[in-house]
Wavefront OBJ file of the C-alpha trace (Angstrom):
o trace
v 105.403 -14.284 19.545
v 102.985 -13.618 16.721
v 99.160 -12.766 18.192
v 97.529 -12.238 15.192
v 96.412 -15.206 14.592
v 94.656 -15.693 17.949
v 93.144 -12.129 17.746
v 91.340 -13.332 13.898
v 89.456 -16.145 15.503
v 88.634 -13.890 19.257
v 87.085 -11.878 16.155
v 85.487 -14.643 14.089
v 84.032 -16.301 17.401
v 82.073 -13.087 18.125
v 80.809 -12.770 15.034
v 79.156 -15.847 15.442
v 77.643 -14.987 18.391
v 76.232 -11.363 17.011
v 75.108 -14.012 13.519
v 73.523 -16.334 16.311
v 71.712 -13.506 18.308
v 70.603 -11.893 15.431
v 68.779 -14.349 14.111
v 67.196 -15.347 16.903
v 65.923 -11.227 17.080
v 64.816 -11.809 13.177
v 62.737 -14.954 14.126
v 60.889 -13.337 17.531
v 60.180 -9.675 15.426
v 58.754 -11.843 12.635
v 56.742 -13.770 15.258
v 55.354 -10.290 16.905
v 55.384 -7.884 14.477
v 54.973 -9.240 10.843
v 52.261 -12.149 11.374
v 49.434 -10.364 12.393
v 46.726 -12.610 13.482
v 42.871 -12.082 11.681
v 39.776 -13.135 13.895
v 36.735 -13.376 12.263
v 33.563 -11.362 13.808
v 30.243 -12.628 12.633
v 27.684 -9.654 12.120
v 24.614 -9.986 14.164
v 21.927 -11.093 11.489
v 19.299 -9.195 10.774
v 15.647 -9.307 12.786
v 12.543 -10.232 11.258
v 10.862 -6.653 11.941
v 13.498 -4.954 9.722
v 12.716 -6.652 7.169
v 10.314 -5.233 4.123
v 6.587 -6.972 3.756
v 3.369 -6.432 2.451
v 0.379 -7.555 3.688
v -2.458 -8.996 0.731
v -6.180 -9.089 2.269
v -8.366 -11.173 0.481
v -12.728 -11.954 0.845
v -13.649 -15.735 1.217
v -15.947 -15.701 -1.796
v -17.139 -12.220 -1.517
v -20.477 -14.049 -1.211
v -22.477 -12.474 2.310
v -23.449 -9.018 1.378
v -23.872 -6.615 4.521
v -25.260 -6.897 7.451
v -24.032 -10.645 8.368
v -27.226 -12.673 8.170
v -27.245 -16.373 9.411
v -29.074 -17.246 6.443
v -26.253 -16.663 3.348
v -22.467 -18.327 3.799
v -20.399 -15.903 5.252
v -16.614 -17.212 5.985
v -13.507 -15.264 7.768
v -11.375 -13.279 5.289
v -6.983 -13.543 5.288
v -4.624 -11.480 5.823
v -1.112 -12.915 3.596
v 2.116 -11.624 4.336
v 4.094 -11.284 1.681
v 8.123 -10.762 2.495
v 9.496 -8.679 -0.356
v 13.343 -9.963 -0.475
v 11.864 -13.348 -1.254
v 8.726 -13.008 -3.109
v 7.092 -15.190 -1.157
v 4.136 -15.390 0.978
v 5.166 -16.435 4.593
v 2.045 -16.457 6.951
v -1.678 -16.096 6.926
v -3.926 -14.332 9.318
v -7.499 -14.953 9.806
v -9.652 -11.608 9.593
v -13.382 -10.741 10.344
v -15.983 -11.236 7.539
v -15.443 -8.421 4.433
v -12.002 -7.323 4.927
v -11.725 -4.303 3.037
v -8.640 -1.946 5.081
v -6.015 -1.934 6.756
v -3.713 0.504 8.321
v -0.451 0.129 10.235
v 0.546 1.915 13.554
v 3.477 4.199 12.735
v 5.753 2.518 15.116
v 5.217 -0.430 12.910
v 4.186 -3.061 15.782
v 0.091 -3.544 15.193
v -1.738 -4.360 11.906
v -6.003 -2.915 12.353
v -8.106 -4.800 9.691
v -11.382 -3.024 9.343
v -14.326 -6.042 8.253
v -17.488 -4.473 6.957
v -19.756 -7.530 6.502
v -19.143 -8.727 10.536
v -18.785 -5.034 11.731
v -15.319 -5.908 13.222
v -11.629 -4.854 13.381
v -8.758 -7.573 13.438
v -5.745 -6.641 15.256
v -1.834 -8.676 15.461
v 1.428 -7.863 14.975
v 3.055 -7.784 11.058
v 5.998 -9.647 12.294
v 3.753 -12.667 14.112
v 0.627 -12.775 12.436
v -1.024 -14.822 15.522
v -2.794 -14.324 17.748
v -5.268 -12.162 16.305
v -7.759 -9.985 18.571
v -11.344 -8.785 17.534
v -12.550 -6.183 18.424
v -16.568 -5.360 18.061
v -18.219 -2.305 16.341
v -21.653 -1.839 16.833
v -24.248 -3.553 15.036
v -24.866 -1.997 11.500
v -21.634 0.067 11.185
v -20.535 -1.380 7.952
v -17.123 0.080 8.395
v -15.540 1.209 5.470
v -12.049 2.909 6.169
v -9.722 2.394 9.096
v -6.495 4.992 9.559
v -4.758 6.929 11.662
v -1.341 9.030 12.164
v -0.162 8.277 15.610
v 0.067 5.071 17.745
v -2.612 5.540 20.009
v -5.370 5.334 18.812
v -7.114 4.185 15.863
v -10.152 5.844 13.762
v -12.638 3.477 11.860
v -14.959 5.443 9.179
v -18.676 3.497 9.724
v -21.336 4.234 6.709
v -23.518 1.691 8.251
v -24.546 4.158 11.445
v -23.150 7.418 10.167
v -20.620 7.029 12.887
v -16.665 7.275 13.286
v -15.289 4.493 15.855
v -12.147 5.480 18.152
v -10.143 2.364 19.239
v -7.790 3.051 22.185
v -4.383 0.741 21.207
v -3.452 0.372 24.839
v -6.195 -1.733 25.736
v -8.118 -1.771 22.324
v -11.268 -1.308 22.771
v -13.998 1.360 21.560
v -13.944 4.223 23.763
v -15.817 6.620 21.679
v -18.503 6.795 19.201
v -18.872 10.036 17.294
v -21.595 11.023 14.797
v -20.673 13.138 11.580
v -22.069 13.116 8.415
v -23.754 10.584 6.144
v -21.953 7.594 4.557
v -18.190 8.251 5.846
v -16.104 6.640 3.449
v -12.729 7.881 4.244
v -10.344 9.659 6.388
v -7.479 11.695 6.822
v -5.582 12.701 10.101
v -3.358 15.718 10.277
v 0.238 14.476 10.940
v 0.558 16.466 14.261
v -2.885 14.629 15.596
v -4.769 18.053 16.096
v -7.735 16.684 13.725
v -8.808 14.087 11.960
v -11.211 15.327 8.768
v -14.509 12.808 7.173
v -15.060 12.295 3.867
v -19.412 11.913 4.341
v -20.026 10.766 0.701
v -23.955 11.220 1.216
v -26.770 8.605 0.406
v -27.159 6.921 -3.067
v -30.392 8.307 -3.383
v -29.361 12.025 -2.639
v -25.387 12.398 -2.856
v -25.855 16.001 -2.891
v -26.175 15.616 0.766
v -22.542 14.800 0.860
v -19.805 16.670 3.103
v -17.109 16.968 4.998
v -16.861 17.338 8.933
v -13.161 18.016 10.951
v -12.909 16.754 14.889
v -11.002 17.809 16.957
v -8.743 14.989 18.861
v -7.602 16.643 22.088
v -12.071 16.366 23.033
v -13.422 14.139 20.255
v -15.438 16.793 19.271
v -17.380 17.619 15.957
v -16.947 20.997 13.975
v -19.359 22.042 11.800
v -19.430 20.753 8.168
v -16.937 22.941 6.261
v -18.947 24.956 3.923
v -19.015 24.553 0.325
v -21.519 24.476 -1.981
v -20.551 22.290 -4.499
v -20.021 19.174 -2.105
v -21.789 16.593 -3.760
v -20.583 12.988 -2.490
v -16.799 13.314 -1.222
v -15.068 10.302 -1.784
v -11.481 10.226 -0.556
v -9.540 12.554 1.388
v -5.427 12.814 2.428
v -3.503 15.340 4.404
v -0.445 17.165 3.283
v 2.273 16.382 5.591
v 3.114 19.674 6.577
v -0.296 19.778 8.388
v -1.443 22.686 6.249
v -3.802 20.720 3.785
v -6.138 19.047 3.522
v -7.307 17.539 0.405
v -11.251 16.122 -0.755
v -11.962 14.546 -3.856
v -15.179 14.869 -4.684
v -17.015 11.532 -7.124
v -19.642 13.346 -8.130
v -18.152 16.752 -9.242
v -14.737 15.403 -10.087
v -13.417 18.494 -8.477
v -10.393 18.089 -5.669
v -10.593 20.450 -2.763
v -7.859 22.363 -0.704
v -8.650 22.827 2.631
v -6.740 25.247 5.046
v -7.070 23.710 8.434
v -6.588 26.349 10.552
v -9.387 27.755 9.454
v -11.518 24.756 7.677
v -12.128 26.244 4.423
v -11.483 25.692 0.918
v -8.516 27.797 -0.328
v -8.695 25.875 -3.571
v -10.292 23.759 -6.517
v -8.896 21.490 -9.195
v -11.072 19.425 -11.866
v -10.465 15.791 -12.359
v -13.682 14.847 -14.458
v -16.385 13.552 -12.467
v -16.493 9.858 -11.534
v -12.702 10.155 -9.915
v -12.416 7.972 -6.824
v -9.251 7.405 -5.359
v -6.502 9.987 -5.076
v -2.714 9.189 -3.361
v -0.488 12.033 -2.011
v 3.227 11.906 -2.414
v 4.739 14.069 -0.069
v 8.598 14.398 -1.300
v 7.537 15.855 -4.649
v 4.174 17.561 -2.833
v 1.929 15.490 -5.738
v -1.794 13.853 -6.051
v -1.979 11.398 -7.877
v -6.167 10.683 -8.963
v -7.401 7.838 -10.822
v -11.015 7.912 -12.721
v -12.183 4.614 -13.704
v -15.278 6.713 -15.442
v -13.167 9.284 -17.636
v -10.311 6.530 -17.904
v -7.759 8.871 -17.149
v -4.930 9.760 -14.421
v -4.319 13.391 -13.213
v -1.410 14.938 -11.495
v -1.599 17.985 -9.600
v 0.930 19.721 -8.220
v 0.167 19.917 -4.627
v 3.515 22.774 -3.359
v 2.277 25.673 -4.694
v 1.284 28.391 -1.639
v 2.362 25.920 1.013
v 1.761 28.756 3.625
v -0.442 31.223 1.602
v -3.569 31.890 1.811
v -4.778 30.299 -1.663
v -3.955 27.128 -3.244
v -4.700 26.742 -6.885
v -3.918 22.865 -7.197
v -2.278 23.089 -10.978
v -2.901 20.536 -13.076
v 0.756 19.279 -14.266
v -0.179 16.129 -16.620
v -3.700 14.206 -17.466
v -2.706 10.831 -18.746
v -5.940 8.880 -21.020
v -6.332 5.434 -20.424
v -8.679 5.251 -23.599
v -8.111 3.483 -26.578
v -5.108 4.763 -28.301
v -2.821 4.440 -31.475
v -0.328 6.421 -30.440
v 3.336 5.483 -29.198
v 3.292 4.249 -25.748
v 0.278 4.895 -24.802
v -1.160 3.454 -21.383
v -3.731 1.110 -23.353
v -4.052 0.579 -26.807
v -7.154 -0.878 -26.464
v -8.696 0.919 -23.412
v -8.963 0.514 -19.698
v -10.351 1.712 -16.708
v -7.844 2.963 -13.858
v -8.171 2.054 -10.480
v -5.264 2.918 -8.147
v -1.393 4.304 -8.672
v 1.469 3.490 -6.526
v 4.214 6.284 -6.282
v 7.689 4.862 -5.639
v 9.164 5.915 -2.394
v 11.939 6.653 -4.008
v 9.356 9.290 -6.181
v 11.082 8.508 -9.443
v 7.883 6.356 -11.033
v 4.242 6.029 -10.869
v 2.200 2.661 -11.327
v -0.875 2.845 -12.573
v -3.305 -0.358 -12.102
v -6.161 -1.046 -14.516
v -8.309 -3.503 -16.476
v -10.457 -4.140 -19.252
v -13.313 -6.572 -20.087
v -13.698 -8.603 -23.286
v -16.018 -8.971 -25.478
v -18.496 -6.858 -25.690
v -21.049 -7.615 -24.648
v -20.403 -10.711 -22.369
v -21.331 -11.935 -18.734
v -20.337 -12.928 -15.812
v -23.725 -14.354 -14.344
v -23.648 -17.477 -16.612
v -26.674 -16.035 -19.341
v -26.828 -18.528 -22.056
v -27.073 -15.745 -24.543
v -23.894 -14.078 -24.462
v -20.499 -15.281 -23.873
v -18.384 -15.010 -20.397
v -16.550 -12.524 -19.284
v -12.286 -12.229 -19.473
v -10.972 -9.709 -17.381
v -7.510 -8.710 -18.298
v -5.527 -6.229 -16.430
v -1.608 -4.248 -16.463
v 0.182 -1.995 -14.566
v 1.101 1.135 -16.415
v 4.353 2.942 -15.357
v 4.554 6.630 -15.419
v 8.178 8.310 -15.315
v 7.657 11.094 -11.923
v 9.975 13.670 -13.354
v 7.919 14.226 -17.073
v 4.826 12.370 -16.790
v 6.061 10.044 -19.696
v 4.428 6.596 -19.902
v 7.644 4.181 -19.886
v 5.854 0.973 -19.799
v 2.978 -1.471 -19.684
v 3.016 -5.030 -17.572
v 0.197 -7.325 -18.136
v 0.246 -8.971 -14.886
v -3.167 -10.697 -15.652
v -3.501 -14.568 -15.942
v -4.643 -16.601 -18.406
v -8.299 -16.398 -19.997
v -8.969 -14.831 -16.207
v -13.203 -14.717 -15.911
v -14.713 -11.595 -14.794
v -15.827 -12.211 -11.253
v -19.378 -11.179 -10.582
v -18.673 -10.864 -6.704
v -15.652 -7.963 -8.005
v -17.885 -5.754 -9.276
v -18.835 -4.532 -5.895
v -15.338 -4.427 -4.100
v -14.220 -1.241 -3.506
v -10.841 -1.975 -5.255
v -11.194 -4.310 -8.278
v -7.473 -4.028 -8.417
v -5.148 -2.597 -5.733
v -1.595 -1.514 -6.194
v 0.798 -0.510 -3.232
v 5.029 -0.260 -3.572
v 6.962 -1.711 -0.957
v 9.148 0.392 1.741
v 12.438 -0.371 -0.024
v 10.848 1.060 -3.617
v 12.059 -2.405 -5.189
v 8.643 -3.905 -5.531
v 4.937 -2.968 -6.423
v 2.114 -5.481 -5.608
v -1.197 -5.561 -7.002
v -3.822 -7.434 -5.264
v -5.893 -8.833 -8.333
v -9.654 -9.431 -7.177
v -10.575 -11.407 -9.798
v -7.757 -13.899 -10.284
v -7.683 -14.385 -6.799
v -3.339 -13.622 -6.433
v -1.450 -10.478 -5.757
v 1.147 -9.712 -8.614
v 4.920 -8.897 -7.775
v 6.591 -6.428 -10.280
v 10.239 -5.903 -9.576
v 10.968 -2.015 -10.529
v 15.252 -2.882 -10.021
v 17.004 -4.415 -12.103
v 18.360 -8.217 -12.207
v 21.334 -8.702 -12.930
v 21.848 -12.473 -12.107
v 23.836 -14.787 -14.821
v 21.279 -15.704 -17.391
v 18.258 -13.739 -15.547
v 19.514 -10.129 -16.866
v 16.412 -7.525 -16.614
v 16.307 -4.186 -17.020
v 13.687 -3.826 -13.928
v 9.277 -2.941 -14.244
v 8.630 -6.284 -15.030
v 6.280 -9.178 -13.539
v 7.887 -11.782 -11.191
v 4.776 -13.525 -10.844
v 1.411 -13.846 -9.030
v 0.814 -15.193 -5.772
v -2.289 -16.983 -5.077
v -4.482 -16.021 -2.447
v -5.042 -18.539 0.464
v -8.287 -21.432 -0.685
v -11.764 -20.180 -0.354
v -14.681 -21.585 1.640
v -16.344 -22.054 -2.349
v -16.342 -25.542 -3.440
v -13.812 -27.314 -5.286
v -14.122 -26.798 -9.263
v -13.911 -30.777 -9.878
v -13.450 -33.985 -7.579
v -9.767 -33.769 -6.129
v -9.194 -30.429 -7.205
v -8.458 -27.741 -4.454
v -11.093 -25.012 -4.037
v -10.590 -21.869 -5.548
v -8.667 -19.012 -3.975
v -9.656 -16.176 -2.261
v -10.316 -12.490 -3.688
v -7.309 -10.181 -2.752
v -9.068 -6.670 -2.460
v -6.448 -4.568 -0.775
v -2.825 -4.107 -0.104
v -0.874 -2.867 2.719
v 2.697 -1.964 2.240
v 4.577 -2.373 5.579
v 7.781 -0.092 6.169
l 1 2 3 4 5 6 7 8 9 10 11 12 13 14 15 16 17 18 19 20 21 22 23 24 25 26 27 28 29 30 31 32 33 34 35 36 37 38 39 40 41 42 43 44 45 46 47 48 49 50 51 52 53 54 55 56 57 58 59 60 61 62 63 64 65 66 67 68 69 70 71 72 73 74 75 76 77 78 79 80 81 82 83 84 85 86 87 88 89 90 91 92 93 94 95 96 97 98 99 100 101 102 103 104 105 106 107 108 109 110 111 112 113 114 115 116 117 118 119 120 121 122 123 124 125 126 127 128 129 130 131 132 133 134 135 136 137 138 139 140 141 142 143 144 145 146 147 148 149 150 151 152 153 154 155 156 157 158 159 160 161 162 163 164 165 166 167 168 169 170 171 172 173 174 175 176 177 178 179 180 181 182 183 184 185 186 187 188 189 190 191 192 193 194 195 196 197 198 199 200 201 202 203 204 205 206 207 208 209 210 211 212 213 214 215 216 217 218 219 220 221 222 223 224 225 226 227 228 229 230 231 232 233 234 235 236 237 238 239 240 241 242 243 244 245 246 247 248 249 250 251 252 253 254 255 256 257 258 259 260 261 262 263 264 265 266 267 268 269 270 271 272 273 274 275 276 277 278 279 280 281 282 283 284 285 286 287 288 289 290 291 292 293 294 295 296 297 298 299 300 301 302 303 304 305 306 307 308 309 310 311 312 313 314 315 316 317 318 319 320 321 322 323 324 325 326 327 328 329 330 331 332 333 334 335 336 337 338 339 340 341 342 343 344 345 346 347 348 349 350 351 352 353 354 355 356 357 358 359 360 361 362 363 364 365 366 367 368 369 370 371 372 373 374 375 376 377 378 379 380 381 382 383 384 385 386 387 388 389 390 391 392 393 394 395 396 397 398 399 400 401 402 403 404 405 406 407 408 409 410 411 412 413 414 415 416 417 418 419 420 421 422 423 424 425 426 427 428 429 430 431 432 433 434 435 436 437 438 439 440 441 442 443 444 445 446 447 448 449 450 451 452 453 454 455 456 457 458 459 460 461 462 463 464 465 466 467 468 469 470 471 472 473 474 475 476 477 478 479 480 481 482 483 484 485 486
């Protein structure tokens, strides 16, 4: 009997089955193994406290000089917040009468607005710009300056009464009055809180009585002025962040002042040419950077040297003239007066905010015999690493007229950079807008930029003046300060 041929299909009919099996396998590993299913997680989006702002304060006409009398128009200042990814103002706050500073609390959640014509402070939050709290001063403080280095408390400098307010932030309210010198126009808190230091620029009619007092914060109490003899009407004042410095500019000698506080005394002098101002310290690079709107001119000092010795000689590294110039690059061919510098965060460039006013002579109270006023005005950028000027942005608008009512604010033009380095604003008193500059790059199809350049100017929220024609809005207000958020 011949078996062979059964045994070929016994063998054929099992390798079916092993075929049949195996593919089955194939098909459930491919389910399991090689199809891998993606689910998509959406990211939490972003809250409206991380993102970067400025706040733009503006006067209502800058029409009711100090104290607030019944008898002239006075009207409520704003406070615009300006969110810096979109260029675009967002909300308005309503301030006191003659906002003129602002500071933050370091934990970012409270704005103080310091109002010298009303003799208030305006607090709310950056993030929800209503409500807004008031909070009194007393009668004839004029307040000035408002700052301060830790979140609980806040220090308001009062010229009016001679007099530096202390605001408790937990239930904000004055809890202290102290007296220092005359005319406090600024202040500067050691970032540990152990003392805050006066700038007492001294009345118009004698600055020589001009000074500088320390108290101490643990008691609120006053130490004696710190002695130097050529005080004659200290202007601004910063602290070094390592809490060893402090340092005084001085108006009316043009001479910056290092100040060793643990013992209150000058360890060093610098000269800036009297009629300097305002003064910014950077604290990465350990610079001050001091504008003079009288010399026309910008000086760096390098603020490192001795950080723990007993001396500080305060070198002067560059001394850039805003003066009338032919040469290559140079701030302002034609002359202008500095006002304020913004260092980048980032510490790689410096803008420098100034104006000029054509012709000459003009004015800007309407006389019949010479022509009006035109303010124009630029931001000068100055390269942080070799003091080079890179470039110059007009940011000023059209045939802008010079606005009497500017020639008293403290800041005719205002420049701050915003947390992220990617923006500086200017507030721009007499055009009545803050201007944007972008300092990155764009590179969006058919928008390429290199960066420093003008994005635009915002306008200020509408003034209490009347309109300039029938159906026309009224003019905007005058932005006189900027506040960069973090």
């Amino acid at each position: 009997m011949d078996f062979s041929l059964g045994v070929r299909m016994n063998w054929v009919r099992v390798g079916c089955v092993v075929a049949v099996f195996g593919l089955a396998f194939a098909e459930l590993s491919c389910g399991d193994t090689f199809r891998p299913v993606a689910i998509p997680i959406t990211p939490t989006p972003p809250t409206p406290s991380s993102l970067h702002y400025v706040l733009s304060l503006s006067e209502n006409g800058m029409i009711c000089p100090p104290p607030l009398n019944s008898s002239v128009p006075c009207d409520p200042g704003a406070s615009t917040r300006i969110d810096v990814a979109g260029d675009s103002e967002v909300a308005v706050a309503t301030t006191g009468v003659g906002p003129v500073y602002a500071v933050l609390l370091p934990n970012g959640s409270d704005v103080f607005v310091a109002n010298q014509v009303d003799d208030s402070v305006s607090l709310f939050s950056p993030s929800a710009i209503a409500p807004i709290s008031t909070i009194s001063l007393p009668a004839g403080s004029s307040p000035a300056f408002i700052g301060t280095a830790q979140n609980n408390a806040v220090y308001v400098a009062n010229p009016g009464n001679n007099t530096v307010s202390v605001i408790s932030t937990a239930n904000n309210i004055v809890t202290n009055t102290i007296a220092v010198g005359i005319s406090p126009m600024a202040l500067a808190e050691m970032p540990s809180g152990q003392k805050l230091y006066v700038a007492n620029r001294g009345s118009g009619t004698n600055p020589v009585n001009g000074s500088v007092n320390s108290i101490n914060l643990i008691d609120n109490s006053v130490n004696p002025p710190i002695a130097n003899s050529t005080w004659n009407s200290p202007t601004w004042i910063v602290a070094r962040s390592d809490n060893g410095r402090i340092y005084v500019l001085d108006q009316g000698t043009g001479v910056v002042s290092a100040i060793d506080t643990s013992a209150d005394a000058v360890v060093g002098t610098a000269s800036v040419q009297a009629g300097a101002n305002y003064m910014v310290y950077e604290p990465v690079r350990n610079r001050l950077y001091v504008t003079n709107p009288v010399a026309g001119t910008l000086t760096i000092l390098d603020a490192s040297s001795h950080l723990s010795g007993p001396t500080d000689p305060l070198t002067v590294l560059s001394t850039i003239s805003f003066a009338a110039s032919a040469a290559p690059n140079a701030p302002c061919p034609s002359g202008c007066i500095p006002i304020s510098v913004a260092p980048l965060p980032d510490t790689s460039r410096v803008y420098v905010a100034s104006y000029q006013v054509t012709p000459t002579p003009c004015t800007d109270q309407g006389a019949p015999a010479l022509p009006a006023c035109v303010i124009t005005a630029q931001v000068t950028v100055v390269n942080a690493s070799n003091y080079s000027v890179t470039k110059t942005i007009p940011i000023t608008l059209p045939n802008t007229p010079e606005t009497q009512a500017c020639d008293t604010a403290r800041f005719r033009l205002f420049a701050a950079a915003a947390g992220d380095s990617s923006r500086v604003y200017v507030s721009y008193c007499d055009a009545g807008s803050t201007a944007v500059i972008r300092t990155t790059p764009d590179t969006s199809p058919g928008t390429q930029n290199s960066g420093d350049y003008l994005v635009g100017n915002l306008s200020a929220p509408v003034s209490a003046a009347a309109p300039p024609g029938p159906g026309l809005q009224p003019p905007p207000q005058n932005p006189v300060f900027v506040l960069a958020g973090p």
